[in-house]
One Martini backbone bead per residue (centre of mass of N, CA, C, O) as a GRO file, in nm:
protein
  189
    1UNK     BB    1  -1.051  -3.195   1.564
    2UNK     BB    2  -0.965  -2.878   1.644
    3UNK     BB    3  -0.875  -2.585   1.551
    4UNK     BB    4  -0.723  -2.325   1.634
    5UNK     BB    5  -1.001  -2.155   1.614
    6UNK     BB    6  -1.184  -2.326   1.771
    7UNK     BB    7  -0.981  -2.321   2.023
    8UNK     BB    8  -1.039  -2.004   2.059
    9UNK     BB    9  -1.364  -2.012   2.094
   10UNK     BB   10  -1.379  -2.145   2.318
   11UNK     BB   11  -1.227  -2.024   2.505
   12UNK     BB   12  -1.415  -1.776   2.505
   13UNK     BB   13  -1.677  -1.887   2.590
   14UNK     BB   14  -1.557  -1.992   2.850
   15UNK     BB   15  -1.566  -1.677   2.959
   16UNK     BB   16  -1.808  -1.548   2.890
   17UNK     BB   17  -2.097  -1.720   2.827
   18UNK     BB   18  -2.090  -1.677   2.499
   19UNK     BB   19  -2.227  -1.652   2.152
   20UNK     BB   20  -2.095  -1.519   1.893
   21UNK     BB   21  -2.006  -1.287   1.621
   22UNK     BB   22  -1.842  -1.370   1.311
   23UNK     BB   23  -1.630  -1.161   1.127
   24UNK     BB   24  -1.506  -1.053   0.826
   25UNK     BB   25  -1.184  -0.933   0.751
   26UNK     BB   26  -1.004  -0.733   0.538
   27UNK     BB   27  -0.661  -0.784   0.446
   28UNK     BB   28  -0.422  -0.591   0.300
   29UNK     BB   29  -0.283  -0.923   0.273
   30UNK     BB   30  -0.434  -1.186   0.156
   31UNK     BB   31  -0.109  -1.378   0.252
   32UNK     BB   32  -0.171  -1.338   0.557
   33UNK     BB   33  -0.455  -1.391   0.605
   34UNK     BB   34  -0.705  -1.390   0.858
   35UNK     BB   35  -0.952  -1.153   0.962
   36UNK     BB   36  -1.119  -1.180   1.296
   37UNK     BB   37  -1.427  -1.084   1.446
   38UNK     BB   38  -1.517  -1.128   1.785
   39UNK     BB   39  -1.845  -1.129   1.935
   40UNK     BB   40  -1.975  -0.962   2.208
   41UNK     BB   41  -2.308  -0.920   2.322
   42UNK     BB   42  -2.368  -0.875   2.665
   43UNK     BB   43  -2.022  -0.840   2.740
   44UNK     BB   44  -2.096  -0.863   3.078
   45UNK     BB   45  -2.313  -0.688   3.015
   46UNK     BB   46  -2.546  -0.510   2.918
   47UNK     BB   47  -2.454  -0.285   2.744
   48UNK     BB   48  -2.209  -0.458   2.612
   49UNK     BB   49  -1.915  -0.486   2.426
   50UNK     BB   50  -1.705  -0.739   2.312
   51UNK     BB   51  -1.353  -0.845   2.131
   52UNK     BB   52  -1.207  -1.022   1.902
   53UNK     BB   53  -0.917  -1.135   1.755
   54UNK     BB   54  -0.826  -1.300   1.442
   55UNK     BB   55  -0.469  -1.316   1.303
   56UNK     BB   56  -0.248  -1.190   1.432
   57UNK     BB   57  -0.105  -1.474   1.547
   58UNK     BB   58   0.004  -1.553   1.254
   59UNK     BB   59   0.200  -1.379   1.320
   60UNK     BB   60   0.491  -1.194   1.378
   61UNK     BB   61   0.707  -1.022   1.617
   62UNK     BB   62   1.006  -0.980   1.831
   63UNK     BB   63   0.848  -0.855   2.086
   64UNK     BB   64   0.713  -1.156   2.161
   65UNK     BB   65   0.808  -1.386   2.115
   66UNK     BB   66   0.670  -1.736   2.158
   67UNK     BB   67   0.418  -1.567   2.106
   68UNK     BB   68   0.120  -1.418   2.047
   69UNK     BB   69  -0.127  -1.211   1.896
   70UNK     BB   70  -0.442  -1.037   2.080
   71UNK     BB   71  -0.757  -0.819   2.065
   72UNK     BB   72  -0.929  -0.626   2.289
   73UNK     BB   73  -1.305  -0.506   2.360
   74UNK     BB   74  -1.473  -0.305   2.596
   75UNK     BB   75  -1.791  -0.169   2.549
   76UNK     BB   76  -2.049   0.099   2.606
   77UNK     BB   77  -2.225  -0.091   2.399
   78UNK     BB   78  -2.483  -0.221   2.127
   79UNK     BB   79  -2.245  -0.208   1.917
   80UNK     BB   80  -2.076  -0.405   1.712
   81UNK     BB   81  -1.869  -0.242   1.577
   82UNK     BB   82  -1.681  -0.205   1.791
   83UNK     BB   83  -1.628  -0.522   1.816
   84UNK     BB   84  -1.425  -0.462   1.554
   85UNK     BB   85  -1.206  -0.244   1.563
   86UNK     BB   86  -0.946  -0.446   1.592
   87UNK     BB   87  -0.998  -0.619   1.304
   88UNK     BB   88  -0.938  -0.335   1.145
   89UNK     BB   89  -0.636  -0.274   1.249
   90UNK     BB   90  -0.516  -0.548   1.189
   91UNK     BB   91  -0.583  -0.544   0.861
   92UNK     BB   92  -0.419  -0.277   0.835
   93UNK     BB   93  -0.100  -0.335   1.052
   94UNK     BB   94  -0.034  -0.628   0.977
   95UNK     BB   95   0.326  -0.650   0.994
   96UNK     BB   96   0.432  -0.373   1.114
   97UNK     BB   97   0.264  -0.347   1.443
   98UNK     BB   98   0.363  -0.486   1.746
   99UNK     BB   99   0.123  -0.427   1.952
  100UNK     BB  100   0.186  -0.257   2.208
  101UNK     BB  101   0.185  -0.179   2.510
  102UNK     BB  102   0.132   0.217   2.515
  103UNK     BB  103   0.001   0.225   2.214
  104UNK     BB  104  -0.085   0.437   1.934
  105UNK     BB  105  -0.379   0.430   1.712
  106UNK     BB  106  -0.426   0.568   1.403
  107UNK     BB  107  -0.729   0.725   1.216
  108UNK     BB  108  -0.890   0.929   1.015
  109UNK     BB  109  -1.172   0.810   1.054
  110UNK     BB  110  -1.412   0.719   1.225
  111UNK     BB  111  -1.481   0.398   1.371
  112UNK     BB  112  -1.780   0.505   1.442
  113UNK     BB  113  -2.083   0.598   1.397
  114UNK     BB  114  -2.136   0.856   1.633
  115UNK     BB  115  -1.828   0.898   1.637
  116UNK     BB  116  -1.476   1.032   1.660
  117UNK     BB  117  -1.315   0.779   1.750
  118UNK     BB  118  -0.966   0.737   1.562
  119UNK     BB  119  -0.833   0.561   1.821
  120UNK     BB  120  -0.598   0.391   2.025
  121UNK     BB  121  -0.503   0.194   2.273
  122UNK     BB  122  -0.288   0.016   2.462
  123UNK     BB  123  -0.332  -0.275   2.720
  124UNK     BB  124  -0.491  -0.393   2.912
  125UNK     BB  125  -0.713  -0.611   2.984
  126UNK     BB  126  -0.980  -0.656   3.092
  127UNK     BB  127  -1.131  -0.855   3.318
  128UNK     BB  128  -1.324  -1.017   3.100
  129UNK     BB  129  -1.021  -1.125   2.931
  130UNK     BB  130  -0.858  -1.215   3.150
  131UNK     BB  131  -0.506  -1.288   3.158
  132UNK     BB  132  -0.403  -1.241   2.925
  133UNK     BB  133  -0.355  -1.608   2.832
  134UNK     BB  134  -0.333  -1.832   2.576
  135UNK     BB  135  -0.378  -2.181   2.511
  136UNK     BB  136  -0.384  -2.346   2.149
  137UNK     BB  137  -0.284  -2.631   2.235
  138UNK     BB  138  -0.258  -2.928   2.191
  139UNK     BB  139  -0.239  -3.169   2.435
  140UNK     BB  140   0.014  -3.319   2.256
  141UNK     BB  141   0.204  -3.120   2.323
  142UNK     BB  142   0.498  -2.963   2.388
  143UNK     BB  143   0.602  -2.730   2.642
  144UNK     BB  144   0.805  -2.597   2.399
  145UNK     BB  145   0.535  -2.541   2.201
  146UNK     BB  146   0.323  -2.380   2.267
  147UNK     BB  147   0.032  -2.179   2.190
  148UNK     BB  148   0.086  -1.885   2.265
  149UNK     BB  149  -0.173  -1.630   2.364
  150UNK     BB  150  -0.210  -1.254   2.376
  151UNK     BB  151  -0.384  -1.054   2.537
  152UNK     BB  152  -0.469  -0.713   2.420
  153UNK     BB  153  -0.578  -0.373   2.494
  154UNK     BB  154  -0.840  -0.201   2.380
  155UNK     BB  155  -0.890   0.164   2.373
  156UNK     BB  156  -1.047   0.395   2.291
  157UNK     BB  157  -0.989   0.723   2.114
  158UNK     BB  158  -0.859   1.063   2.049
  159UNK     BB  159  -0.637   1.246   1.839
  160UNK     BB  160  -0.583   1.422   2.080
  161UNK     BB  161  -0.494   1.162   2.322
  162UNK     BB  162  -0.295   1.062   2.112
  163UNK     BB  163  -0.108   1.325   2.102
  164UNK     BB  164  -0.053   1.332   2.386
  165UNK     BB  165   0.126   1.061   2.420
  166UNK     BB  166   0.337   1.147   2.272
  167UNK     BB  167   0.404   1.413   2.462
  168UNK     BB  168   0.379   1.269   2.774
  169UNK     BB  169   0.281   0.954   2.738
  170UNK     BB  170   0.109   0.665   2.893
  171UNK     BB  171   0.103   0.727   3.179
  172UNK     BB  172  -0.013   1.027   3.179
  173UNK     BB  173  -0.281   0.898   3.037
  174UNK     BB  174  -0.365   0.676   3.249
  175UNK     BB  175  -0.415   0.856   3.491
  176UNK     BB  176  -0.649   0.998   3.377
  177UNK     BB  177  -0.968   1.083   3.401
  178UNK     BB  178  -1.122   0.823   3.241
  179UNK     BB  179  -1.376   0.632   3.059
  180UNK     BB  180  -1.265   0.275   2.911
  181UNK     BB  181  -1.595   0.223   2.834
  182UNK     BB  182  -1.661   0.493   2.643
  183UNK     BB  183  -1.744   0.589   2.330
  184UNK     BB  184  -1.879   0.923   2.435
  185UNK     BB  185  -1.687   1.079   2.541
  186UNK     BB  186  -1.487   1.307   2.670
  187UNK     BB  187  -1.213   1.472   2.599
  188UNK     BB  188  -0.911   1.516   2.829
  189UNK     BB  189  -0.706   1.626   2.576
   0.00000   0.00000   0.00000
């Protein structure tokens, strides 16, 4: 019987159509439990890096109600680097931050050497995370029972992008014309 993480990454695997590249991120508080960044490079085709977080939907947080989260990036670039950014801000984060769509996080240093962005914006998922929210119950749970876990999309941005969101809102930054999936184009804001 394969347990929760093996039930996840199977589901990733068949919605990806590869295999993944799975490293331990060192957790704030080591009684929180693992987090894993699950890295698929050339995924949804060459030149692209995605991730998946494992690990946040370990905790639980008010605005969840009854599913977990984790979070996912598609970034144009062949660093597997990017595709680890947000098993680095759950592992620094989790229990603190509701990780909601909308959110903007920041941090001191830039995330990936060779860019300066040291922000995300939290919002849907890309359209190869799939509908955001897949099932990791077993067969025989009950239906009022089921591990829903909701996949929330993160997108790199720099840290006046994420001043703007304070300052703005994020309706006004996601309207702004800016690539969601390049992590080296120029500041919009």
């Amino acid at each position: 019987m394969l347990d929760r993480f093996d039930r996840y990454c199977e589901l990733l695997d068949s919605l990806t159509g590869a295999t993944p590249v799975i490293s331990d991120v060192e957790p704030r508080v080591a009684a929180d439990g693992p987090v894993r960044a699950i890295s698929y490079i050339g995924v949804p085709e060459p030149g692209f890096a995605t991730g998946f977080t494992y690990g946040l939907s370990l905790s639980s947080h008010p605005d969840w109600g009854s599913r977990g989260r984790e979070l996912s990036i598609t970034v144009r670039s062949d660093d597997v680097e990017w595709s680890r950014v947000p098993a680095r801000v759950v592992a620094a984060l989790r229990g603190i931050c509701p990780f909601n769509s909308g959110q903007v996080l920041g941090y001191v240093e830039p995330y990936v050497e060779g860019s300066t962005m040291n922000s995300i914006v939290l919002a849907e998922p890309a359209a190869e995370c799939g509908s955001g929210l897949f099932d990791l119950s077993r067969d025989e749970v009950d239906s009022k029972r089921r591990d829903l876990v909701e996949i929330v999309g993160a997108y790199p941005i720099y840290s006046s992008e994420r001043e703007f969101v304070y300052s703005h809102g994020f309706d006004a930054f996601w309207s702004l014309g800016w690539d969601r999936f390049n992590p080296v184009r120029a500041p919009v804001a």
